[in-house]
DOTIKE-760608 format. One line per 2 residues: number of its first residue (from 0); their letters; for each residue y, x, z of C-alpha. Coordinates in pm, 1 decimal. Layout:
BEGIN
NUM> A> Y X Z; ...
//
This chain:
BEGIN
0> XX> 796.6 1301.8 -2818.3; 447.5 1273.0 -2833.8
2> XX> 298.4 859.1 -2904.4; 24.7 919.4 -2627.0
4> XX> 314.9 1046.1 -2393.6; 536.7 768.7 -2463.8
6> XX> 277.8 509.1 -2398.5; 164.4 648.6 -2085.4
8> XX> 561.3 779.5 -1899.8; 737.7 514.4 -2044.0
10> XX> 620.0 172.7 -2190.3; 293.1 137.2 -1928.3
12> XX> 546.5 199.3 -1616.3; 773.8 -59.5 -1772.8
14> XX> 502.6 -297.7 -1823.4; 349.7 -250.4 -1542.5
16> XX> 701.2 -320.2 -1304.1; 809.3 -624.8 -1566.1
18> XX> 460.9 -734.8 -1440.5; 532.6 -659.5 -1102.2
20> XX> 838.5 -869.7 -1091.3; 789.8 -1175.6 -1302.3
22> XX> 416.6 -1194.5 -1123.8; 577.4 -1246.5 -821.4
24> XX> 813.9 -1501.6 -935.7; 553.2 -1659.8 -1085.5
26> XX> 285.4 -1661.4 -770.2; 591.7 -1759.7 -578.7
28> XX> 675.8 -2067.3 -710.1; 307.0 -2152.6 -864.1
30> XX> 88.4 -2084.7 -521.0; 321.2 -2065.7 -199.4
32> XX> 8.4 -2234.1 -12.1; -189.1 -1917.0 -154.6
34> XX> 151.4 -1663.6 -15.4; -98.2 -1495.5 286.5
36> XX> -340.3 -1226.7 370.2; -609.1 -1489.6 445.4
38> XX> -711.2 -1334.7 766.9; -1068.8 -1295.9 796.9
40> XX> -1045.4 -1225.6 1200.2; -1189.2 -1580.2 1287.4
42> XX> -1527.7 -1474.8 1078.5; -1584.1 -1156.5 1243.6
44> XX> -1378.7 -1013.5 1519.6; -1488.2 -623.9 1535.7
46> XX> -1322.3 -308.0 1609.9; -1334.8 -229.0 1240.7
48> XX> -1089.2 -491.8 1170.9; -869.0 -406.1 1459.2
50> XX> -833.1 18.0 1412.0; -902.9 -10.6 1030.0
52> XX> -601.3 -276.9 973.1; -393.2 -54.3 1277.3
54> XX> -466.2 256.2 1076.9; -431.2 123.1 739.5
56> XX> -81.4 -27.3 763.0; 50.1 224.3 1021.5
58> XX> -9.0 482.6 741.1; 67.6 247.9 426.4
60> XX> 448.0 270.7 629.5; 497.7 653.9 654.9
62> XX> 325.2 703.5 296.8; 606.7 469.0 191.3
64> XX> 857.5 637.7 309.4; 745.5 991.6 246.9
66> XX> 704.1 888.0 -144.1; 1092.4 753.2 -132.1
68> XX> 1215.8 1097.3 101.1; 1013.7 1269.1 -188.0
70> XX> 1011.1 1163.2 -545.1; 1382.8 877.6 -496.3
72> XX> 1570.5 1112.2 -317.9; 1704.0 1401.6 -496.7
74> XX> 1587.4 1733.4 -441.5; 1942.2 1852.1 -418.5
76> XX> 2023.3 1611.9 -75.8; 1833.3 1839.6 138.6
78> XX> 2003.1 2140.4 167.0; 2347.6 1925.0 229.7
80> XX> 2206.0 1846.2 596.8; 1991.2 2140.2 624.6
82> XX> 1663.9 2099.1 570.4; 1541.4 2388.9 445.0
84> XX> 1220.1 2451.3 167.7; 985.2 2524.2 469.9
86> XX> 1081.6 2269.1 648.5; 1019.3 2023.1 394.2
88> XX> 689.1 2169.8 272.4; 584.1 2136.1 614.5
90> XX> 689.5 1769.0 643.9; 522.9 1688.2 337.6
92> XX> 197.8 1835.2 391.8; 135.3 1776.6 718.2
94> XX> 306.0 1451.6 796.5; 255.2 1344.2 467.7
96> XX> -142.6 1479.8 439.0; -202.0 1331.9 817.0
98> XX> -38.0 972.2 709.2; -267.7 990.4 390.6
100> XX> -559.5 1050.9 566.2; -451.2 795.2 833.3
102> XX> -482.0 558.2 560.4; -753.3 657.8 352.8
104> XX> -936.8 618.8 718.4; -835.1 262.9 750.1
106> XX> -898.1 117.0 429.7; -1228.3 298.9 439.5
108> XX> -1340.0 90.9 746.3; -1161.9 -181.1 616.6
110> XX> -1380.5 -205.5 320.8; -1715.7 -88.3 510.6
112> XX> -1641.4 -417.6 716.8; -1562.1 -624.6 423.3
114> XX> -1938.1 -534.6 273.6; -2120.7 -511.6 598.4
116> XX> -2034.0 -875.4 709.2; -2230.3 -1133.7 506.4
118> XX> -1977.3 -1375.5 616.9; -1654.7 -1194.5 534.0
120> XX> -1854.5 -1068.1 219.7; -1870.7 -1486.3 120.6
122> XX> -1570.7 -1576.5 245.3; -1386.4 -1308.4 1.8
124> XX> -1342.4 -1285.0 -381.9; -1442.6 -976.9 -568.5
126> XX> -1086.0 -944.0 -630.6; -1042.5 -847.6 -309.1
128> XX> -1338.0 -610.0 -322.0; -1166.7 -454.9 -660.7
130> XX> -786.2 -454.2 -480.7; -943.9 -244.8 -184.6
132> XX> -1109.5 -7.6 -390.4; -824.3 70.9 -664.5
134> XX> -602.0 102.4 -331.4; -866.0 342.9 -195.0
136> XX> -823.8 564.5 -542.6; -450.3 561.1 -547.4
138> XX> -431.9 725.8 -196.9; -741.5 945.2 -245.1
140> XX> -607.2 1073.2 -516.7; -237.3 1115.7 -368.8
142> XX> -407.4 1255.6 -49.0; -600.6 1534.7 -257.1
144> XX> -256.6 1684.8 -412.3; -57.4 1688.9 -87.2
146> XX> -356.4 1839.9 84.5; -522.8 2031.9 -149.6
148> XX> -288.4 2145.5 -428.1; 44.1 2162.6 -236.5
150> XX> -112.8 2283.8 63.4; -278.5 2592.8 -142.1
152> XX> 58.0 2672.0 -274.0; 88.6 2536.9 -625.2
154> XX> 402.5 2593.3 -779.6; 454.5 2259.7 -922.7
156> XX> 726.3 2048.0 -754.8; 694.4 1698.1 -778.2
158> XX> 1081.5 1662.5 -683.8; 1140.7 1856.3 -961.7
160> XX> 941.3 1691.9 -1222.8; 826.3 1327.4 -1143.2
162> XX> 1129.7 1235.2 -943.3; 1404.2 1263.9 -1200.6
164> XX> 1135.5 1098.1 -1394.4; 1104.1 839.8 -1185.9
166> XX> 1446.7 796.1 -1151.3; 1512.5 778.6 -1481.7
168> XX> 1242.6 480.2 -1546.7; 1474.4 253.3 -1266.2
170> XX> 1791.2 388.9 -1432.1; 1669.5 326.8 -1829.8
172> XX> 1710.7 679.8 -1905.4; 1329.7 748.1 -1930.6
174> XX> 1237.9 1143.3 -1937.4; 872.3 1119.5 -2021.9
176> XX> 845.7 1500.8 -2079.6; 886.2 1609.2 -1758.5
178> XX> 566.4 1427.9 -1658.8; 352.6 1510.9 -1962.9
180> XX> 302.8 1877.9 -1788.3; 258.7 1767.8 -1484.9
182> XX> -98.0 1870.8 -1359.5; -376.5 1603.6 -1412.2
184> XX> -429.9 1495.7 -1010.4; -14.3 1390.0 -1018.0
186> XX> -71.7 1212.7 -1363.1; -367.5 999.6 -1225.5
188> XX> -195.2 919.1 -925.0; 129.0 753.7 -1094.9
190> XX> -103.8 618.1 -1371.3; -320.6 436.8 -1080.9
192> XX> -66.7 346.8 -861.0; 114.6 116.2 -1133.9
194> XX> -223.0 -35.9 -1241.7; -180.0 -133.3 -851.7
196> XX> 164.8 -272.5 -885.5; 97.6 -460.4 -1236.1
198> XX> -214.0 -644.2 -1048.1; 10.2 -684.4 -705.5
200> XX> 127.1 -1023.3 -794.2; -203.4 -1132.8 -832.2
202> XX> -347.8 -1071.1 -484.3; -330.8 -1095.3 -81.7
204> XX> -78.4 -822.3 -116.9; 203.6 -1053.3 -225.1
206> XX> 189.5 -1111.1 199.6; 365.8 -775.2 223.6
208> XX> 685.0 -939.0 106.0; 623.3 -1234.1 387.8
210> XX> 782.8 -1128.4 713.5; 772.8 -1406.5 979.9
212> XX> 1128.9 -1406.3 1132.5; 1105.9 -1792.7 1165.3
214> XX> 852.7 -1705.1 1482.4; 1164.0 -1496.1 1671.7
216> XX> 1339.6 -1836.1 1721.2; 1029.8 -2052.0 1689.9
218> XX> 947.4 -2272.3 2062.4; 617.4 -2218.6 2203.6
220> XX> 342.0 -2452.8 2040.2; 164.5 -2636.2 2294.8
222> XX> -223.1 -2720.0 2269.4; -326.2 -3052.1 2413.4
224> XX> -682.0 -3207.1 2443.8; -746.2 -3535.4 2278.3
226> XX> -953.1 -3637.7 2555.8; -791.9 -3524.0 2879.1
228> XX> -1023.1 -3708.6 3111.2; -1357.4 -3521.7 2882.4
230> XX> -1199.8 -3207.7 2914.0; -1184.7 -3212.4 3268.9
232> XX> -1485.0 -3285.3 3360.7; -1637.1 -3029.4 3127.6
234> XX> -1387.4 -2728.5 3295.7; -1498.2 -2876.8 3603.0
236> XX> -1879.5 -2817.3 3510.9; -1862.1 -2478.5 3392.8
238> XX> -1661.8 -2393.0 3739.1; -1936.0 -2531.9 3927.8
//
C-alpha cells in the first residue's frame, strides 16, 4: 500500500467522520442558541428563496438515498428481489442524474440570491458563502459521473469498487485499493464530499439534524396587540 493512498482512502475519511461526530457534540452542547438555519426569508422574500430552497432539499433527499441504494447496499441485494442490471442503470442515471440536477439547480439560485441581495449578502458570513459553494462542487462533480461517465457507458462500477470500500471504512476493515483505481471524477467526489462532512459541524447545516416534532403537539400561539384600543382605530382607518 501506497503512503499517498493510505492518506487519502483511509486516515482523511477517518478524520474527516471523527470530525464529523465530535464537532457535533461539541456545537451541541457549546452553541444550542446557534442549532438553526438562520432563515434569511424576513430580509428578502423572493421566488429564488422559495423554488431554490424547494429544489435544493427536495433533491438533497433522493441524492441521499440513491448514494445509500448505491454505494451501502450491496451489489449482491439486487438480484434477490429482482432488479435487474438495466433496471438499475436506469434508476441511477436517470433518477439519480434528474435528482442531481434538481439540486445543482437549487443551490445555484440559492447562492445567486445570497450574492444578489445586499441585505442577505450582510446579514451572512462568508462561511456561508464558502459552505454553498463546496456543496455546489460536491454535487457538480457527483452529477458529471452519473450523467456523463455512467451514462456513456463506462465500465467502472462504483458498487463494485467504492462501496465495499466504503463499507469497509464504517466496519474498520479499510480496503483503500479498491479506490486508488477508481477514475479521477469518483476520487474527487468522495475526497470533496468529506471535506463537507469534516466542516459540517461547523455550519447552518448542523439544522439538518433538528426536526421540529415538538410543533405536532404544540397549541396554537396567539398574537395580541399591546394597545388594543390603538390598534383598532388604526384597522378602522385603513378600512375607511
Amino acid at each position: 500500500m501506497e503512503i499517498i493512498d493510505f492518506l487519502l482512502w483511509v486516515a482523511f475519511p477517518y478524520i474527516a467522520i471523527t470530525i464529523f461526530i465530535f464537532g457535533h457534540i461539541y456545537r451541541y452542547n457549546k452553541d444550542q442558541f446557534g442549532w438553526s438555519a438562520q432563515s434569511s426569508q424576513f430580509l428578502q422574500n423572493d421566488k429564488r428563496l422559495k423554488w431554490g430552497s424547494i429544489m435544493f432539499h427536495v433533491g438533497v433527499i433522493f441524492v441521499f438515498f440513491g448514494h445509500i441504494a448505491g454505494v451501502v447496499i450491496p451489489h449482491a441485494f439486487y438480484p434477490m428481489i429482482g432488479v435487474t442490471e438495466e433496471m438499475y442503470h436506469f434508476g441511477a442515471v436517470w433518477f439519480g442524474g434528474g435528482a442531481g440536477l434538481v439540486m445543482v439547480i437549487g443551490g445555484a439560485l440559492l447562492t445567486m440570491r445570497r450574492m444578489d441581495s445586499k441585505r442577505v449578502h450582510r446579514r451572512g458570513t462568508r462561511k456561508d458563502l464558502y459552505v454553498l459553494l463546496l456543496i455546489g462542487v460536491v454535487t457538480v462533480i457527483g452529477f458529471t459521473n452519473t450523467a456523463w461517465y455512467t451514462a456513456t457507458g463506462g465500465d467502472f462500477d462504483y458498487r463494485d469498487t467504492i462501496g465495499p470500500w466504503f463499507r469497509g471504512i464504517l466496519s474498520f476493515r479499510p480496503m483503500p485499493e479498491l479506490v486508488a483505481t477508481a477514475p479521477w471524477g469518483f476520487q474527487a467526489h468522495i475526497l470533496s464530499a468529506f471535506v463537507l462532512f469534516a466542516v459540517w459541524p461547523f455550519t447552518r447545516l448542523v439544522h439538518v439534524w433538528s426536526l421540529p416534532l415538538e410543533y405536532i403537539k404544540r397549541k396554537y400561539v396567539i398574537y395580541r396587540a399591546s394597545n388594543p384600543g390603538k390598534y383598532k382605530k388604526a384597522t378602522r382607518k385603513r378600512g375607511a
